[in-house]
N, C-alpha and C positions, 0 to 999 in steps of 0.2 A: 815868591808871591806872599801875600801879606791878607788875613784876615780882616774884614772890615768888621770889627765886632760893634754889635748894635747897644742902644741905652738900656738901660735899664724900663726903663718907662718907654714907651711907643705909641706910635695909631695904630692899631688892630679894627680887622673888620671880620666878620664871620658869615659862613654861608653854607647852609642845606641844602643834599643834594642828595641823590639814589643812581647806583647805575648797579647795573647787573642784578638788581635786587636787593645791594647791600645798599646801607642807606650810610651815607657819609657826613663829618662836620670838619669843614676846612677852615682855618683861623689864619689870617693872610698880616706879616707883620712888614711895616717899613721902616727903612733907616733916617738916620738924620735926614739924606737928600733929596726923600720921597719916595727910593728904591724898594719894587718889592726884595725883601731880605731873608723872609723867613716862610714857611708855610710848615702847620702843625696839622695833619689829617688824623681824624679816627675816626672807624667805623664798626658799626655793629658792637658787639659784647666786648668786654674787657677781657684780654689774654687769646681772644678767637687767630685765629691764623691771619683772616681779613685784616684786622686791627693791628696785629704786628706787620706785616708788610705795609699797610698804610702808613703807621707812625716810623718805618726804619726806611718809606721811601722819600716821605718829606724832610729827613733828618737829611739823606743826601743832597736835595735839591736845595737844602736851604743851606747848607754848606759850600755847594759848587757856586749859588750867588754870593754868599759873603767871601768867595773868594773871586768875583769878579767876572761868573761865565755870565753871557749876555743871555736876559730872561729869553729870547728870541731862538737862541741856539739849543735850547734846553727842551725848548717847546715843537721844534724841525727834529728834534733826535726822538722823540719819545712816539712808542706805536702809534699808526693809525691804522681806521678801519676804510677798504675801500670807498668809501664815501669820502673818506677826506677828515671823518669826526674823529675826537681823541678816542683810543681803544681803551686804555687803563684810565682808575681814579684820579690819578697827579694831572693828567690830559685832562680830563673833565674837571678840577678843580680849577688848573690854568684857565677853562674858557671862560669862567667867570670875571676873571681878572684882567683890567682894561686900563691900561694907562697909571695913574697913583690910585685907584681904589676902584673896588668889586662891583 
């Protein structure tokens, strides 16, 4: 498998959010082809526990897409809550995102 490494330059789009109390900023980046590519979350304080599981679970997810998992797969494996809603933040950042932008 083969890395789609993205430009330097991109379209980014950003979005505020809160779940559980903590309050989240998700920055949603695309590739050359329009794909989402990348997502950068952080939340609450700088060094908090919140904030490092945020930023080391976007670093995963935005790895498994540059390496070509389908945004779809990614979004079927990640908890839910019996209702059907996302359980964690990367679920709730995904439900913003709809097609090529948020």
């Amino acid at each position: 498998m083969t890395r789609n490494r993205l430009p330097q330059r991109r379209n980014a789009e950003l979005v505020s959010f809160s779940h559980e109390g903590v309050s989240y900023t998700a920055h949603f980046g695309w590739n050359r082809k329009g794909e989402l590519s990348e997502l950068f979350l952080n939340a609450g304080k700088e060094g908090s526990t919140a904030n490092t599981v945020a930023r080391e679970t976007a670093v995963i997810l935005s790895i498994a897409l540059q390496f070509g998992t389908p945004l779809p797969v990614i979004r079927d494996a990640l908890p839910k809550l019996a209702d059907g809603a996302p359980a964690g933040p990367v679920g709730v950042a995904l439900s913003y995102f709809n097609g090529g932008h948020v």
